[in-house]
C-alpha positions in Angstrom: -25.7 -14.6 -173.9 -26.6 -12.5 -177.1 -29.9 -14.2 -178.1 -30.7 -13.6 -174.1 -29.5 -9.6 -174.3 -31.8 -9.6 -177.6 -34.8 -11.0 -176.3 -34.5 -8.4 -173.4 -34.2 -4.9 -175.8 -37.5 -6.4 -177.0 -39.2 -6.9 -174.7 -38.4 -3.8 -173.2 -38.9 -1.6 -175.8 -42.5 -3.3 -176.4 -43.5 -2.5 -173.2 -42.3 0.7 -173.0 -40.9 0.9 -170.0 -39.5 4.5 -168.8 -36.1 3.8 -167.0 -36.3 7.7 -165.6 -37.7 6.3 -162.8 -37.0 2.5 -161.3 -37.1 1.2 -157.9 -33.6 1.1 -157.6 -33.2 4.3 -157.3 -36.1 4.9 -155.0 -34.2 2.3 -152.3 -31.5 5.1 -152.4 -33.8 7.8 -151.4 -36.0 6.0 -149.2 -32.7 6.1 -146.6 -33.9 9.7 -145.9 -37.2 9.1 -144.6 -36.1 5.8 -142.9 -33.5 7.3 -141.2 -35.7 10.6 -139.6 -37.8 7.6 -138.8 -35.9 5.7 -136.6 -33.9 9.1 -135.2 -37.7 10.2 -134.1 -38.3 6.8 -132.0 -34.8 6.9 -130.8 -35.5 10.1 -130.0 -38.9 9.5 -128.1 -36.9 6.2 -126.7 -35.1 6.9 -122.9 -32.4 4.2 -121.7 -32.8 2.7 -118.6 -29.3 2.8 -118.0 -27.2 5.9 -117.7 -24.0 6.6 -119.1 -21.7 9.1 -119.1 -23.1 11.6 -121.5 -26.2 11.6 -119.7 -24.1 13.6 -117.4 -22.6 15.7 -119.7 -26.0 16.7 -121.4 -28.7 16.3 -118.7 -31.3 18.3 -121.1 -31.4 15.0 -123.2 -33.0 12.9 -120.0 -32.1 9.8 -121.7 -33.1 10.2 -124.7 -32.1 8.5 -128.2 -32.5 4.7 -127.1 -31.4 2.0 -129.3 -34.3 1.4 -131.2 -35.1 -2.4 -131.4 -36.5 -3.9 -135.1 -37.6 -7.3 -133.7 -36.8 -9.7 -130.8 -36.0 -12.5 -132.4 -36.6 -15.2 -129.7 -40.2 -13.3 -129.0 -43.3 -14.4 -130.1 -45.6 -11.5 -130.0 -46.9 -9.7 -133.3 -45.4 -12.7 -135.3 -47.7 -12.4 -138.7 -47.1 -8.6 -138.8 -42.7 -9.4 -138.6 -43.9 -12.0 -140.9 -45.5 -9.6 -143.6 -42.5 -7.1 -142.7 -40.1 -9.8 -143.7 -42.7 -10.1 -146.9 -42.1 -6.7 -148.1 -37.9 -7.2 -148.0 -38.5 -10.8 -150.1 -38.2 -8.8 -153.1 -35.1 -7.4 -152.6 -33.4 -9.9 -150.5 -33.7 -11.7 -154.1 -31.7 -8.5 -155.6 -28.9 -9.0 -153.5 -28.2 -12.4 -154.9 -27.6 -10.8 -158.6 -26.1 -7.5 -157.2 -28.3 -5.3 -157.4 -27.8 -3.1 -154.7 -23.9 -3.7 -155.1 -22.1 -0.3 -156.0 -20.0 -1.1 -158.9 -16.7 1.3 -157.9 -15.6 -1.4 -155.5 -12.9 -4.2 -156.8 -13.0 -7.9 -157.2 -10.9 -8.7 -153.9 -13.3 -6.4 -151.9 -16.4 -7.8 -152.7 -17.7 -9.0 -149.5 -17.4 -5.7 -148.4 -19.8 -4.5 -151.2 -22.4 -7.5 -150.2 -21.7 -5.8 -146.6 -22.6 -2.4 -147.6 -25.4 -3.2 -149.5 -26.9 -5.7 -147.0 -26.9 -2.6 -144.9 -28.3 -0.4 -147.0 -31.7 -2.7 -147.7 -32.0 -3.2 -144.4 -32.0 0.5 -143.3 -34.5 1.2 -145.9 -36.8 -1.5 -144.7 -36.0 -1.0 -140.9 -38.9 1.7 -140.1 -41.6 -1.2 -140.6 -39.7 -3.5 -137.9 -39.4 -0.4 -135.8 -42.6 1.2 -135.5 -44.5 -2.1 -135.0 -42.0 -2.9 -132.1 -41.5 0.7 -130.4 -43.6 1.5 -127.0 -44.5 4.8 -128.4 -47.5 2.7 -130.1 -49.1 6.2 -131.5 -46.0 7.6 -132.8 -45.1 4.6 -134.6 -48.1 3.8 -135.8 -48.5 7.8 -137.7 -45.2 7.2 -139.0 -45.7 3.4 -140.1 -48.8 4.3 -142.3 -46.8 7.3 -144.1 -44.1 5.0 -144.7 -46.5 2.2 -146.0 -48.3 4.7 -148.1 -45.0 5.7 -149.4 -43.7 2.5 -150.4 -47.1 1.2 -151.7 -47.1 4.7 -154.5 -43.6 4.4 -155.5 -44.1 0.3 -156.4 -47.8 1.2 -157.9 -46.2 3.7 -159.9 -43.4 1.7 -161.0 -45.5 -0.7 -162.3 -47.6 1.5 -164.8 -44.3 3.5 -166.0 -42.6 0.1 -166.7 -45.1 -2.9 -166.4 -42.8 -5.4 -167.6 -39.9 -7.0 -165.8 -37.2 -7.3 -168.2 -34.6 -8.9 -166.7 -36.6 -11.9 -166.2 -38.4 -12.5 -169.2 -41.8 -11.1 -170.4 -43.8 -11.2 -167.7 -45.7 -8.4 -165.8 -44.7 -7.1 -162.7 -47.5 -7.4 -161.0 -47.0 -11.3 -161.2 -43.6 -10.9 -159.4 -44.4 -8.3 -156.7 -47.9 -8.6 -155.9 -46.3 -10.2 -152.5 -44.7 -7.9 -151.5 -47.8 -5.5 -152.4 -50.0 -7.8 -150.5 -47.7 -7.7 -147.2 -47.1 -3.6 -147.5 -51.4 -3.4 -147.6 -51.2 -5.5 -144.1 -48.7 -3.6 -142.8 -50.9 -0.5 -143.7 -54.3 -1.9 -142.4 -51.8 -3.5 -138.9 -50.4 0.0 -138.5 -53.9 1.4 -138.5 -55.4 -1.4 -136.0 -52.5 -0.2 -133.5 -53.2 3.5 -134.2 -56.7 2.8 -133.0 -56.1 1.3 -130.2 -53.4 3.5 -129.0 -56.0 6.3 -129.5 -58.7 3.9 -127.2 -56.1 3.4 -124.4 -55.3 7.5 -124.5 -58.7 8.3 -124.4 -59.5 6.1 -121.3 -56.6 6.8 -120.0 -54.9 3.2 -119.3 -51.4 2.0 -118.7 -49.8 -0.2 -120.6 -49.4 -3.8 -119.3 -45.6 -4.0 -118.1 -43.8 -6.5 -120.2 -44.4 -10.0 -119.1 -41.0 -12.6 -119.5 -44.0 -15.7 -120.1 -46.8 -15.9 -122.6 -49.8 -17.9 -122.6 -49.0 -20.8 -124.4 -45.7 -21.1 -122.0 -48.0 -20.7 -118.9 -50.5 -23.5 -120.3 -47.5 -26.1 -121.3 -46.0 -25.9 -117.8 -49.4 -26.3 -116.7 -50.2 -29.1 -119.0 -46.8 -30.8 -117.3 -48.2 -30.5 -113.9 -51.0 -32.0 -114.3 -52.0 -35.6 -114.3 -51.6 -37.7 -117.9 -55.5 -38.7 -118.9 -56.2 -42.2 -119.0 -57.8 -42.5 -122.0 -57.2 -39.8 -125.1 -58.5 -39.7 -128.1 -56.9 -41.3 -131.0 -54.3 -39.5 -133.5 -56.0 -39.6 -137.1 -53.6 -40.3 -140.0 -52.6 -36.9 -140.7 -51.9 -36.8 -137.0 -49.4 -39.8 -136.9 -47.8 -39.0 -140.0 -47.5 -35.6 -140.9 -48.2 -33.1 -138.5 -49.9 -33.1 -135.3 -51.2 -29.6 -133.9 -50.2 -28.1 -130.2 -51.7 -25.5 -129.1 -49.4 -24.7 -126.4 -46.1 -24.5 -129.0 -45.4 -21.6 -130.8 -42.8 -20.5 -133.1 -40.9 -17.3 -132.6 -40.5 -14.9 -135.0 -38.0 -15.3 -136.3 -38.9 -19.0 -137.8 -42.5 -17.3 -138.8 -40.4 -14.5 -140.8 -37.5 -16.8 -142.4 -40.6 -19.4 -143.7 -42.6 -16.7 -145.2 -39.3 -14.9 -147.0 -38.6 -18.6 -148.3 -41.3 -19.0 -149.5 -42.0 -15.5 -151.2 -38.7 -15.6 -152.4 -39.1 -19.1 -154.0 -41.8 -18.3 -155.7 -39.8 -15.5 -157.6 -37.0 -18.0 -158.3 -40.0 -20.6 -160.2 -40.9 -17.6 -162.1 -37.7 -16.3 -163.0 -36.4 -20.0 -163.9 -40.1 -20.3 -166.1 -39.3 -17.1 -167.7 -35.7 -17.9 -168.9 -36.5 -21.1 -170.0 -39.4 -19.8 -172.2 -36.8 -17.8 -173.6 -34.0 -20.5 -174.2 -37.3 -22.2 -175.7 -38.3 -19.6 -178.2 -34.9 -18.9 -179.4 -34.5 -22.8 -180.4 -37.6 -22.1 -181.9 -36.4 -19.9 -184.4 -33.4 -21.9 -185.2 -35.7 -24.6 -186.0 -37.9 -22.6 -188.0 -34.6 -21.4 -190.3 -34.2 -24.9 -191.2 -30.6 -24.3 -190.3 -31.0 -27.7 -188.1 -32.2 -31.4 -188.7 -36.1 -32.3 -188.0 -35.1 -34.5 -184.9 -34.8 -30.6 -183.1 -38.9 -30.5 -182.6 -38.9 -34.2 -181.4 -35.9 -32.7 -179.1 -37.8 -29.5 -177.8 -40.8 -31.7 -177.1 -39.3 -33.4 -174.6 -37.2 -30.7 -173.8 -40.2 -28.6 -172.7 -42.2 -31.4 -170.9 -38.9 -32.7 -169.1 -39.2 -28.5 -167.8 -42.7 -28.7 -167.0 -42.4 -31.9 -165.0 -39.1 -30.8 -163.2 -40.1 -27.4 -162.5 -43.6 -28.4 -160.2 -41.7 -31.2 -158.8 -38.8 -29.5 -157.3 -41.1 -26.3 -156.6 -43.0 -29.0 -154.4 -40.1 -30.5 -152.7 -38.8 -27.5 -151.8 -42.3 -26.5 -150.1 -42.4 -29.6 -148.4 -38.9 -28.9 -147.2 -39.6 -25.4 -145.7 -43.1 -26.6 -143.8 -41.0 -30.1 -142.7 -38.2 -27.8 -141.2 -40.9 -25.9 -139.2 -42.2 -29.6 -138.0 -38.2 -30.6 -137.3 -37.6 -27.7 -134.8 -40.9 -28.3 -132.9 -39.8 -31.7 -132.7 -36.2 -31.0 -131.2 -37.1 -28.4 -129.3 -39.4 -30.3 -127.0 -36.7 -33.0 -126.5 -34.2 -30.6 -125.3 -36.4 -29.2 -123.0 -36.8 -33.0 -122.0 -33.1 -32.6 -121.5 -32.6 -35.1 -124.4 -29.5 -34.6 -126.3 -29.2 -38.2 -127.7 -30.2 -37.4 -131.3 -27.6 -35.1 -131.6 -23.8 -35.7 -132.5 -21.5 -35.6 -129.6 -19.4 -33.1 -130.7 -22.4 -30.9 -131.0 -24.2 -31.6 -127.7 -22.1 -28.8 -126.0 -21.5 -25.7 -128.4 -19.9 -22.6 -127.3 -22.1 -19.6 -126.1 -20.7 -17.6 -128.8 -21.7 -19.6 -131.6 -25.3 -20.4 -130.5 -25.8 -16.7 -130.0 -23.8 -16.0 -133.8 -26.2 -18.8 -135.1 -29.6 -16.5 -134.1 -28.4 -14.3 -136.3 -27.2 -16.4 -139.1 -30.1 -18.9 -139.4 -32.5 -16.7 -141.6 -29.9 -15.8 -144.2 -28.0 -19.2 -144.3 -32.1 -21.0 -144.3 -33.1 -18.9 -147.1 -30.1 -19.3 -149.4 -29.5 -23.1 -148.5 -33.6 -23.1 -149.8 -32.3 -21.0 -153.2 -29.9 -22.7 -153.9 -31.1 -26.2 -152.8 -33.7 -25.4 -155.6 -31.6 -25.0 -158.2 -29.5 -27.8 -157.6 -32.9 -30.4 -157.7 -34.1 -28.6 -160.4 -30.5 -28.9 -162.3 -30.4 -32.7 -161.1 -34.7 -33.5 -162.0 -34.0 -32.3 -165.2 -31.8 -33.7 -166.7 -32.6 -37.3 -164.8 -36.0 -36.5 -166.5 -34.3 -36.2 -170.0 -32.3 -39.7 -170.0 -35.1 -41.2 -168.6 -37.3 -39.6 -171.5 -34.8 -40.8 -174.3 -33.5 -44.0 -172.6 -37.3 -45.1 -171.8 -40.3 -42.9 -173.1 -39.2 -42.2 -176.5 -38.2 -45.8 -177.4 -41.4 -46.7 -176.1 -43.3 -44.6 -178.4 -41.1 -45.3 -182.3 -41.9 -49.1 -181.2 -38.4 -50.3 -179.8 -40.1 -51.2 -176.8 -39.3 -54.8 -176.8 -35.9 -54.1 -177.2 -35.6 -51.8 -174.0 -37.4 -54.2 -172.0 -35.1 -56.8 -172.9 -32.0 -54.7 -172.0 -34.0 -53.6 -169.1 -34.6 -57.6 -167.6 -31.3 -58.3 -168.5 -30.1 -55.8 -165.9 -32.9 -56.6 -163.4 -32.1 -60.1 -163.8 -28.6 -59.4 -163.2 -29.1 -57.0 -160.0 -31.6 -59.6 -158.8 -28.7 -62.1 -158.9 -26.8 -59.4 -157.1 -29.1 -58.7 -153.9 -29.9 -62.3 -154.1 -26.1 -64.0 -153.8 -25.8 -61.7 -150.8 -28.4 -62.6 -149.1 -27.4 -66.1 -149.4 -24.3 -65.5 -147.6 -25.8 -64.3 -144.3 -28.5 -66.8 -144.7 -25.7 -69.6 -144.6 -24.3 -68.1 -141.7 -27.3 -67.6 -140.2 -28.4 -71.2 -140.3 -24.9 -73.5 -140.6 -22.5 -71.2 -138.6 -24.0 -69.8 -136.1 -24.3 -71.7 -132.3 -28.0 -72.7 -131.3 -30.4 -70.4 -129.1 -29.2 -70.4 -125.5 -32.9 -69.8 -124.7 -36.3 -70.0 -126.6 -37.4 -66.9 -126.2 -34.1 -65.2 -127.5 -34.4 -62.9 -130.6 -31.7 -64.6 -132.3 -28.7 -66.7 -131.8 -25.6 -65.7 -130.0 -22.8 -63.9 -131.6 -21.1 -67.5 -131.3 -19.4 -69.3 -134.3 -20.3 -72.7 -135.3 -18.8 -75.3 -137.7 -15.1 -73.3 -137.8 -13.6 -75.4 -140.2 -16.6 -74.8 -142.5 -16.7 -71.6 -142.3 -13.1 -70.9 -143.3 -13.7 -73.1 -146.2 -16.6 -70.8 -146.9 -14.6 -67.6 -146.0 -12.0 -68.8 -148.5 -13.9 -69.5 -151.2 -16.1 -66.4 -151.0 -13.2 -63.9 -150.4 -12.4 -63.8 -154.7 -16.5 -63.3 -155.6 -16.8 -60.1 -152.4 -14.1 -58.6 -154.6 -16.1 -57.9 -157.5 -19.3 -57.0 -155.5 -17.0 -54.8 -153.8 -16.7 -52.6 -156.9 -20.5 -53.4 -157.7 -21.4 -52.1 -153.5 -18.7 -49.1 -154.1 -20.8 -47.2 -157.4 -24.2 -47.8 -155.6 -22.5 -46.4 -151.9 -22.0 -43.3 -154.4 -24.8 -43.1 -155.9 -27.2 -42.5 -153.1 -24.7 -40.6 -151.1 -24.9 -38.5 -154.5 -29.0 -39.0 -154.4 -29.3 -38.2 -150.9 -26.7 -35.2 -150.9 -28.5 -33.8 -153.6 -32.1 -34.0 -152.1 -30.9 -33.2 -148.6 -29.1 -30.0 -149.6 -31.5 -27.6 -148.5 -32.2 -29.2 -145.5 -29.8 -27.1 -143.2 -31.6 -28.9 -139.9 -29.6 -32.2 -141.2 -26.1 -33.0 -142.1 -25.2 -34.3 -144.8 -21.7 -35.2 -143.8 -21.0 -38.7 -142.6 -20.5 -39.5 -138.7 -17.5 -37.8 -137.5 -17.2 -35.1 -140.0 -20.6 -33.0 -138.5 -18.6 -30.0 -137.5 -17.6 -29.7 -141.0 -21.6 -28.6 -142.2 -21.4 -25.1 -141.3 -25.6 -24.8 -141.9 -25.9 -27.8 -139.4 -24.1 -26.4 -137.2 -25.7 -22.9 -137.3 -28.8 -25.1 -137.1 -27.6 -26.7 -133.5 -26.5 -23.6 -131.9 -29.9 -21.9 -132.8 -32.1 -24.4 -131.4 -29.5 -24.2 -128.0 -30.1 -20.6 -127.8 -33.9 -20.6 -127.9 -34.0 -23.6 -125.6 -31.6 -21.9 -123.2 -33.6 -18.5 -123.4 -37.3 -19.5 -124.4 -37.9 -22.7 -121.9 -41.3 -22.7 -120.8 -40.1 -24.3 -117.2 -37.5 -21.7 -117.1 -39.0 -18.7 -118.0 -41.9 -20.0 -115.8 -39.7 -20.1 -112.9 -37.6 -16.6 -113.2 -41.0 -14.9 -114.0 -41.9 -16.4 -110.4 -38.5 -15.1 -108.9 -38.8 -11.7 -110.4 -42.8 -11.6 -109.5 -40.9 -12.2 -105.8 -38.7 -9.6 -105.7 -40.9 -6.6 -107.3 -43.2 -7.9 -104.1 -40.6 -7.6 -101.7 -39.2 -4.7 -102.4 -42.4 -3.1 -102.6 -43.6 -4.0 -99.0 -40.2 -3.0 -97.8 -40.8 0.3 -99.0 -44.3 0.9 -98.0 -45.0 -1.2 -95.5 -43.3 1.4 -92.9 -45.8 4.1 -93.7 -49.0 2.4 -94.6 -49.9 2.4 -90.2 -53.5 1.6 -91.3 -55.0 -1.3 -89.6 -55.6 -4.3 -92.0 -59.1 -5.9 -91.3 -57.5 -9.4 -93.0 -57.6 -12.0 -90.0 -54.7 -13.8 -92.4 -52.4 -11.4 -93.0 -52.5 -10.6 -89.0 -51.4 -14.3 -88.4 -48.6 -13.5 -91.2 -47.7 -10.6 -89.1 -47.6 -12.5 -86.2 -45.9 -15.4 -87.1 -43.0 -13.1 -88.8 -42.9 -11.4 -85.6 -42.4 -14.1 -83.5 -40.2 -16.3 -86.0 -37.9 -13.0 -85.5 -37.9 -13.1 -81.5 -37.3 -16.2 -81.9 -34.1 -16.0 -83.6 -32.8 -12.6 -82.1 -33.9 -13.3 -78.2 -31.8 -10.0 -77.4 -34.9 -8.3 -79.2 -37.2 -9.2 -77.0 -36.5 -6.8 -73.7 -36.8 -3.7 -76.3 -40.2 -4.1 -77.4 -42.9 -1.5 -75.8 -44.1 -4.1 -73.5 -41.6 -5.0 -72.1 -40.0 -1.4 -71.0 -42.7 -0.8 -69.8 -43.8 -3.2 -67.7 -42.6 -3.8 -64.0 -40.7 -7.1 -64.0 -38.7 -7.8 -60.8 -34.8 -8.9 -62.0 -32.0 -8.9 -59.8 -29.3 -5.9 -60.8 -26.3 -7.1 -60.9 -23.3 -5.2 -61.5 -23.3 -5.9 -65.7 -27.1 -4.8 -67.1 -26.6 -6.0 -70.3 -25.5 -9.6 -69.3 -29.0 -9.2 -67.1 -30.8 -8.3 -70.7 -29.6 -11.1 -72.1 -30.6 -13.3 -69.4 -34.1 -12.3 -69.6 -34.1 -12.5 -73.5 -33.1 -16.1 -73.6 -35.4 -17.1 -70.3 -38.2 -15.7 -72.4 -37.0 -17.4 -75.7 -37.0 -20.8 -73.5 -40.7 -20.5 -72.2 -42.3 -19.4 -75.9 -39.8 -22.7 -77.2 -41.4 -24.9 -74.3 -45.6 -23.4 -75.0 -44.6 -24.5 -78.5 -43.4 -27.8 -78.3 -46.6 -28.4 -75.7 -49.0 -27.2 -78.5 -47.6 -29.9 -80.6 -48.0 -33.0 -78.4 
């Protein structure tokens, strides 16, 4: 690593960078102002539920709530958690190269440095989550734009004391953190916007809407299920049948919004750092080359060295994309079929997880989906490459110093021979197919029955063909390898498929995070069910506010239907509590002849019951 340590020290000192001042630093610092952040809303926060110092200090009244960052199985203010998960992309991709590691902690304790600094970058970027998610809208909207403001000096500052980044190779700053520039300017002009209208609201002096357990688009998918299937629809163009087909009334959460757009940012560091290194490597062959220390086949070598890079480097860049948007498409797709109650695409030792581990998997699936798309990256860009570079010498380059006839003759001689291969082995099930198989029971069958025909034939041919399947075996063996290899290799990153073989799912610890995620927003973000307790709650708050008013609102109600409620209710209750019935102001007071005997109350009764009858017989009269 000397000619990389080298290359650094001058790049470095040709920028003139100033280390008296680095960002580094500035994350150890910004834990003051986060933390009298989030003590201020915790502060302004009261808990619902009271505990036991509540009793001990009633001057508190509540106070210092737990102050929430972000519901993760929400969906409101998705894009601004999605910039706020924008601005930590930078140093998320720190962590990976310890940067925010102290160094005084030992080898066998290094989880626990990971742990502690984990922590500590998210504490310093926890005040954005918080003041866009706290009810004090005005208060956390003040204290979002200072802290936006505050972040956006310190990196503008950073870059004109040290423009360069050089522990990535000579490249500007600017080309590495203008996203996370770009989402601290949104969360400045989004903290503003909320400041604004918590000022409108004060100012006319409205309530805020009570929290609501649906949202729109879950309201207009159970309505879309209620309704009746059109007839005719319109027909699905080709991007609509085979890559992605829009619903309005689907929405991902934000946490899905927030791990796509840290993938993304994040992987677009990685392409640059990898760019910048291998610029590097590049230059420094250069210069052996140029020493004439080395044979002239070295240029010829870089040449394709450094195309074989360009190629590799957009390719994998693009199937990494493609893998982030596709996993976006993959949950849509499986979420809808469990709320179908589908579970058939799923393994069977998966179709039932444990409570625990869907609700551990909501919080592992943005950490385990961005690192399976880091490293997935680098493993298909290790793998592109150097396929690239046989393919380049085995193929291209021949091509080019006129051996071409020769490769295509080695090339048809194994084409010819794998031809042979494919084609022997297809002549074994077409034998069977047409010599040893029974005819069709019926015309219309598919194909014949699972029935042998000609036996002694076919042991003859069983016989015979047992010594040739033992060397196809070994033939069948490498390829079964080599696309297991292939497919293990391209499907790394994708942590909403296995990549173990049937049986052996539980082993994929991302797949399995994978599953229990997608259970825990099904179980808590159904459209049906949320619909449906939203209904039973909606219920209750109306029950138990006309049981507590009803008694003194004594005004008459002019509402010719809500009398007949009133009515009805009354008399469904007579009806089943006849001993009622004598009590009511009527009835005392009216002058109805009854024979005293010597028990009143069995004479009460008596009378409640006779009355019960005759309003039982009027009723069943009205009906016929």
């Amino acid at each position: 690593m000397g000619w990389m340590q080298e290359y650094v020290y001058q790049n470095s000192t040709r920028s003139g960078c100033d280390d008296s001042f680095s960002t580094e630093y500035f994350l150890h610092f910004s834990l003051i102002p986060a933390v009298f952040i989030v003590g201020v809303l915790s502060f302004l926060k009261r808990r619902t539920k009271k505990h036991v110092i509540d009793q001990r200090l009633p001057l508190l009244q509540g106070r210092f709530g737990i102050v929430i960052p972000m519901d993760a199985m929400g969906f409101s203010n998705r894009w601004s958690y999605g910039f706020a998960f924008g601005a930590i992309s930078y140093s998320v991709l720190e962590l990976f190269y310890e940067q925010h590691i102290p160094n005084f902690f030992p080898n066998w304790a290094k989880a626990i440095a990971y742990l502690i600094g984990a922590f500590e970058v998210g504490l310093a970027y926890f005040p954005f989550f918080a003041c866009l998610s706290t009810p004090n809208k005005a208060t956390g909207a003040v204290m979002g734009i200072c802290y936006s403001l505050f972040w956006i000096t310190v990196v503008g500052w950073d870059w004109f004391t040290c423009l360069y980044v050089w522990k990535w190779g000579n490249y500007k700053k600017p080309v590495y953190e203008w996203p996370r520039v770009l989402s601290l300017i949104f969360l400045l002009g989004r903290f503003f916007s909320l400041l604004v209208k918590a000022v409108r609201r004060q100012c006319k002096d409205e309530q805020e809407d009570c929290e609501n357990l649906m949202h729109t688009h879950q309201i207009e998918h159970v309505r879309r299920l209620l309704r009746k299937p059109a007839v005719y629809s319109n027909p699905l163009n080709w991007f609509q049948r085979h890559v992605y087909e829009w619903d309005p009334h689907f929405k991902f959460p934000n946490r899905l919004i927030g791990t796509a757009i840290v993938s993304l940012l994040t992987l677009y560091t990685m392409v640059l750092i990898d760019f910048g290194l291998f610029s590097a490597l590049f230059k420094w062959f250069e210069k052996l080359t140029n020493s004439g220390m080395y044979s002239t086949q070295i240029p010829q070598w870089l040449d394709v060295l450094w195309k074989c890079h360009h190629v590799t480097l957009i390719s994998a860049s693009l199937n990494m994309v493609i893998y982030i948007c596709h996993v976006l498409v993959c949950y849509r797709k499986q979420m809808k079929r469990l709320w179908k109650g589908h579970k058939d695409f799923l393994p069977k030792k998966l179709q039932n997880p444990s409570s625990a581990v869907s609700v551990a998997s909501i919080a592992k699936y943005s950490g385990w989906q961005i690192a399976f798309t880091l490293w997935g990256y680098v493993i298909i860009r290790i793998v592109q490459f150097l396929v690239a570079f046989v393919i380049a010498y085995a193929i291209v380059i021949p091509i080019i110093d006129g051996k071409g006839w020769m490769l295509f003759t080695t090339l048809g001689t194994l084409l010819i021979s794998f031809g042979l291969l494919l084609g022997l082995l297809k002549l074994q099930v077409f034998l069977v197919q047409w010599f040893f198989l029974q005819d069709k029971i019926s015309p219309t069958d598919d194909q014949k029955p699972l029935a042998l025909n000609n036996r002694n034939a076919f042991n003859c041919f069983n016989y015979f063909f047992f010594f040739y399947n033992v060397v196809m075996g070994i033939t069948s063996c490498f390829l079964r390898m080599m696309i297991s290899f292939v497919l293990g290799t391209w499907l790394v990153s994708r942590i909403d498929r296995t990549i173990m073989q049937k049986g052996y799912e539980t082993l994929d610890r991302g797949y399995c995070t994978w599953i229990g995620m997608i259970f825990a927003d099904h179980h808590h973000s159904n459209p049906v069910m949320v619909c449906f307790c939203q209904m039973l709650l909606s219920h209750i708050q109306y029950m138990q506010h006309e049981s507590s008013y009803s008694i003194l609102n004594n005004a008459p109600c002019d509402s010719a239907q809500s009398r007949v409620k009133k009515r009805w209710r009354l008399f469904y209750t007579l009806l089943k509590n006849p001993h009622l019935i004598p009590l009511r102001k009527q009835h005392l007071h009216a002058n109805v002849p009854l024979k005293v005997s010597s028990s009143p109350q069995a004479d009460l009764v008596v009378r409640a019951w006779l009355m019960r009858s005759e309003a039982a017989t009027e009723m069943i009269s009205d009906k016929c």
